[in-house]
Structure formats: C-alpha cells, structure tokens
PyMOL commands that place a pseudoatom at each C-alpha (Angstrom):
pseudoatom trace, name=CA, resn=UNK, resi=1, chain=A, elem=C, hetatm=0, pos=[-89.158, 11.239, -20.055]
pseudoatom trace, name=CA, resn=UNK, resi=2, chain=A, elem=C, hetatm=0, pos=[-90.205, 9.405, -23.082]
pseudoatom trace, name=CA, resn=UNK, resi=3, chain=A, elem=C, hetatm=0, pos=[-91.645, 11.778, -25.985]
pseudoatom trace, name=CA, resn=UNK, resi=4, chain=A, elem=C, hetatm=0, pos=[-92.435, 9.105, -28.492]
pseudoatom trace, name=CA, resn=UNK, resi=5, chain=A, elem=C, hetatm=0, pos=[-94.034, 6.666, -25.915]
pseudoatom trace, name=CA, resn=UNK, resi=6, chain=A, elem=C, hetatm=0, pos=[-95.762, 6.679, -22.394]
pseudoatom trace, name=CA, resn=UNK, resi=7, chain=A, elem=C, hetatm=0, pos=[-94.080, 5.779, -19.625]
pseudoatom trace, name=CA, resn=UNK, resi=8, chain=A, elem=C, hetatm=0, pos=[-95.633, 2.171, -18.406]
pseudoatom trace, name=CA, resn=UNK, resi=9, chain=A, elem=C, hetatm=0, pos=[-97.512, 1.720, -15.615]
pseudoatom trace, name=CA, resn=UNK, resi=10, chain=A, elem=C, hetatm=0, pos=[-96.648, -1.990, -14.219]
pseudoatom trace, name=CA, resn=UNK, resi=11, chain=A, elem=C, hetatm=0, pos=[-94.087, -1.916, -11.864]
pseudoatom trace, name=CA, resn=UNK, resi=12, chain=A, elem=C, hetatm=0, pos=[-92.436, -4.872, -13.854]
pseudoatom trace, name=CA, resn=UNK, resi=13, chain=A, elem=C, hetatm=0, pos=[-92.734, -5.548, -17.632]
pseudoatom trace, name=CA, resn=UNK, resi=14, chain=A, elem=C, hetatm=0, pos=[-92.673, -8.991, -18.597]
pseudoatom trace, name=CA, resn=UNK, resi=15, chain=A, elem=C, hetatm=0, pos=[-92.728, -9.998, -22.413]
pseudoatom trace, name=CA, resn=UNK, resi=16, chain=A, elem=C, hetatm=0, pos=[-93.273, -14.214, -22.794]
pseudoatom trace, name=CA, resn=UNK, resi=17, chain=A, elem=C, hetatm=0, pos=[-91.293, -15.913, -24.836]
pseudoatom trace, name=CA, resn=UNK, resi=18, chain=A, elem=C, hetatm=0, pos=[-92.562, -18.350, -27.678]
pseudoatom trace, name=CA, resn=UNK, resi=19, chain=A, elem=C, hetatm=0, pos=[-90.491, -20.914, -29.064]
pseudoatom trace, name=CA, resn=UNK, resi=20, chain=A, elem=C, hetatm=0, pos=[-89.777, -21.044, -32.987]
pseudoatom trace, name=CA, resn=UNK, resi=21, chain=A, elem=C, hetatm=0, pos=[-89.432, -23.949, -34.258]
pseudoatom trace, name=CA, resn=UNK, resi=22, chain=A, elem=C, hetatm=0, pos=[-86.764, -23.164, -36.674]
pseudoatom trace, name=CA, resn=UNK, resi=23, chain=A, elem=C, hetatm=0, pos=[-82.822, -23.164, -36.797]
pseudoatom trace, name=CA, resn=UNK, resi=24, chain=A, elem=C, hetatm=0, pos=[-80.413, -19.987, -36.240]
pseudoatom trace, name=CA, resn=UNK, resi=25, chain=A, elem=C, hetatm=0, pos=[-78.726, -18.931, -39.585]
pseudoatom trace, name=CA, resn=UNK, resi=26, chain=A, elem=C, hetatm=0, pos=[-75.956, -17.529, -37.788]
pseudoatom trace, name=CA, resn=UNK, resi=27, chain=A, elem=C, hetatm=0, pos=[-74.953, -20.341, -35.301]
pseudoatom trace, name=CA, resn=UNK, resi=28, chain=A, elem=C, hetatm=0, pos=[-77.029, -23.214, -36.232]
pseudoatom trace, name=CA, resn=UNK, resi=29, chain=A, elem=C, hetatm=0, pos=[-78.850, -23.844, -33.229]
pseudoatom trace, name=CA, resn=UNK, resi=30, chain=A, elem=C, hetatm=0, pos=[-82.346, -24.268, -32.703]
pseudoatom trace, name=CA, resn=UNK, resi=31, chain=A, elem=C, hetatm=0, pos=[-82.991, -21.896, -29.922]
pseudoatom trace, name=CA, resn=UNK, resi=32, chain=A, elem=C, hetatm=0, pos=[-85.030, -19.185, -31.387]
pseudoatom trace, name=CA, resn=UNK, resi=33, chain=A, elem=C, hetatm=0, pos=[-87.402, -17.365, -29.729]
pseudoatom trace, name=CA, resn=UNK, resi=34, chain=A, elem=C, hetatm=0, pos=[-90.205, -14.955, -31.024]
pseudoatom trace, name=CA, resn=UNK, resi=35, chain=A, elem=C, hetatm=0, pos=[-91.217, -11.539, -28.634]
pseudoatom trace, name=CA, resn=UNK, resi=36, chain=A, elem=C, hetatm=0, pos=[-92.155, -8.088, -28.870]
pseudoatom trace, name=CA, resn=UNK, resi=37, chain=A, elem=C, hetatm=0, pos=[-89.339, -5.530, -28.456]
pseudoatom trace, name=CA, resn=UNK, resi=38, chain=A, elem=C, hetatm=0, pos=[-89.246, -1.360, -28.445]
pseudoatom trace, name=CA, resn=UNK, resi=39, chain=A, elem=C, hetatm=0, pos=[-86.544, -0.648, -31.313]
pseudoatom trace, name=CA, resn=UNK, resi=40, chain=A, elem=C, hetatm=0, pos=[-85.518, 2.841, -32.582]
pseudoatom trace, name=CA, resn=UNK, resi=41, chain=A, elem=C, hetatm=0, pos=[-88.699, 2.516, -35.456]
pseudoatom trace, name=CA, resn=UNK, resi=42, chain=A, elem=C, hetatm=0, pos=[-91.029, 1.501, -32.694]
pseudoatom trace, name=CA, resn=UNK, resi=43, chain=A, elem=C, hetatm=0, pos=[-92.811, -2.049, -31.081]
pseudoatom trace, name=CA, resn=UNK, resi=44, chain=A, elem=C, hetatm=0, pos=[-91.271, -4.853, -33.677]
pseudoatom trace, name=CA, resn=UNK, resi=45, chain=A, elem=C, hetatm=0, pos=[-92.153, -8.968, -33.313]
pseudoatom trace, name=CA, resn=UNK, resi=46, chain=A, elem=C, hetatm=0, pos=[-88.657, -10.261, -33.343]
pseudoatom trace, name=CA, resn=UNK, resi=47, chain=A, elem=C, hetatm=0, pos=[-87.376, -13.619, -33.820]
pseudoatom trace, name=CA, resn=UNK, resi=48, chain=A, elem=C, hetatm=0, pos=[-84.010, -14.187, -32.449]
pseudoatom trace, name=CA, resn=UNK, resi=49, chain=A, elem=C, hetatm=0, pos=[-81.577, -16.877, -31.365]
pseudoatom trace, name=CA, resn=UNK, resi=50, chain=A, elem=C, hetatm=0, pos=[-80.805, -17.043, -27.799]
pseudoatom trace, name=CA, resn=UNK, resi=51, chain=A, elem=C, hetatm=0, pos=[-77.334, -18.505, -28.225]
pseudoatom trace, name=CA, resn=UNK, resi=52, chain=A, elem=C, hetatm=0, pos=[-75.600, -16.192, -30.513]
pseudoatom trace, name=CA, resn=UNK, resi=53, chain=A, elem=C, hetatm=0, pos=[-78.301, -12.872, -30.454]
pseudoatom trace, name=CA, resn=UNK, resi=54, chain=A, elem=C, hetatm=0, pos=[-78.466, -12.852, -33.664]
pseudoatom trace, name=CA, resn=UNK, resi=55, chain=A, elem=C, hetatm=0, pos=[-82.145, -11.564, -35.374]
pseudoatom trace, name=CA, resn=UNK, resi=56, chain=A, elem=C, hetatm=0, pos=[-83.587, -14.033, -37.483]
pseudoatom trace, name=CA, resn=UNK, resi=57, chain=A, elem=C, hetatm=0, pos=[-86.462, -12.057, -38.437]
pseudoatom trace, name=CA, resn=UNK, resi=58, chain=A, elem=C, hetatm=0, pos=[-87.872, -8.080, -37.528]
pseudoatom trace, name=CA, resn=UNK, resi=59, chain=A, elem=C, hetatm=0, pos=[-91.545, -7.602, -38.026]
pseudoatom trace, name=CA, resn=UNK, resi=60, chain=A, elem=C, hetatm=0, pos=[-92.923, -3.955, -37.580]
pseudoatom trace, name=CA, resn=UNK, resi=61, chain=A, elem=C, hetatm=0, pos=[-96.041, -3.847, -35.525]
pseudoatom trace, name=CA, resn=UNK, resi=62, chain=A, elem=C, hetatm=0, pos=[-99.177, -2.099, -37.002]
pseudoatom trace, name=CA, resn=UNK, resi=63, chain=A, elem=C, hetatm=0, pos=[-98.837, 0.918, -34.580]
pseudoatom trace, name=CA, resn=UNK, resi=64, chain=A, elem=C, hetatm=0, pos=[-94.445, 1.328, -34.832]
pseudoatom trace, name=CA, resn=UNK, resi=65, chain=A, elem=C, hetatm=0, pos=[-94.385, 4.703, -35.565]
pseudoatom trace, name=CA, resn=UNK, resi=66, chain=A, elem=C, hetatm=0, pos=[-96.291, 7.731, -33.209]
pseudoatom trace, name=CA, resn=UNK, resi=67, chain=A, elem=C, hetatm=0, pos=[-95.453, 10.855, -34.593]
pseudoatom trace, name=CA, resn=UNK, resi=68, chain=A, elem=C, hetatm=0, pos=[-93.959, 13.579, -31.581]
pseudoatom trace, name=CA, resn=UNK, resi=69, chain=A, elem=C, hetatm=0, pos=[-97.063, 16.197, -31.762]
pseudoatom trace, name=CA, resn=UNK, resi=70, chain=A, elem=C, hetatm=0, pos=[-99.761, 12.714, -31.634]
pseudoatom trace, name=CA, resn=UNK, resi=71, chain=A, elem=C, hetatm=0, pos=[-102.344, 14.203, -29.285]
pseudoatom trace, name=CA, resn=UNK, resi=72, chain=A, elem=C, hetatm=0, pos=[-101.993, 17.850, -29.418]
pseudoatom trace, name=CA, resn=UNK, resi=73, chain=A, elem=C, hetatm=0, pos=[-104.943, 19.528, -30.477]
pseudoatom trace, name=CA, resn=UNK, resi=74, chain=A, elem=C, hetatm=0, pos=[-105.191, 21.033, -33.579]
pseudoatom trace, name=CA, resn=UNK, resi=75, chain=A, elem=C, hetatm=0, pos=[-106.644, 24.306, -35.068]
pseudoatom trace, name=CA, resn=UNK, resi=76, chain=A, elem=C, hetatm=0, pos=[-108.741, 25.446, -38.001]
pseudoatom trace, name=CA, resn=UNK, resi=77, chain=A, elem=C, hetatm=0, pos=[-105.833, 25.577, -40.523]
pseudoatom trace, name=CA, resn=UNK, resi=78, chain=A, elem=C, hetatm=0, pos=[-105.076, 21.914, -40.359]
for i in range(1, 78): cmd.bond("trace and resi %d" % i, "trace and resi %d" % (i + 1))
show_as sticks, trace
zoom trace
C-alpha cells in the first residue's frame, strides 16, 4: 500500500514514448526517448537513452511532491 500515491486503477499502465531528437552524452547514440516516470521525489518528465540508460535530462512535474497527511482533515488550530 502506497502512502504517498494512490494505487491506479487500469489494469495495465502504459506511458508512450516520444522520440528526442537529440544525441546521448553518454554513448553517443541518438536513441533518446522522453516519458513520465514515478521517482523517489515524485512524477518527473525524463529524457533518456535507450541504449546505454543513461538520463539525459530529469524534469520535476508541477504536482512531484504530496505531502503523507494530504487529505486529512484539519482542525481549528491549523
């Protein structure tokens, strides 16, 4: 059970893949592909080689970060 984030609902997650048109700094080759990932900080745009793994660039999405008591109701003192 997930505390940070809910549990999906598809039955199968499927995140596309868009090309990059742009070279891995690692390897050198030009298969670089930009997606959405979970990472430990939260949902990131990532642009990564498919050769070699290596991350070209990380992008934070607007909503990375949900703090654990997000939702619970709160009282008169704050």
């Amino acid at each position: 059970m997930s505390y940070y984030y809910p549990l999906p609902t598809e039955p199968v997650i499927h995140e596309a893949f868009e090309p990059v048109e742009m070279s891995c700094e690692a390897c050198g080759e030009r298969d670089v592909k930009r997606y959405k990932a979970l990472r430990a900080n939260g949902w990131c745009v990532v642009e990564r080689c498919r050769s070699c793994f290596a991350y070209v660039s990380v992008t934070p999405t607007a909503q990375s970060y949900v703090p654990l008591t997000a939702g619970w109701p709160t009282s008169s003192a704050g």
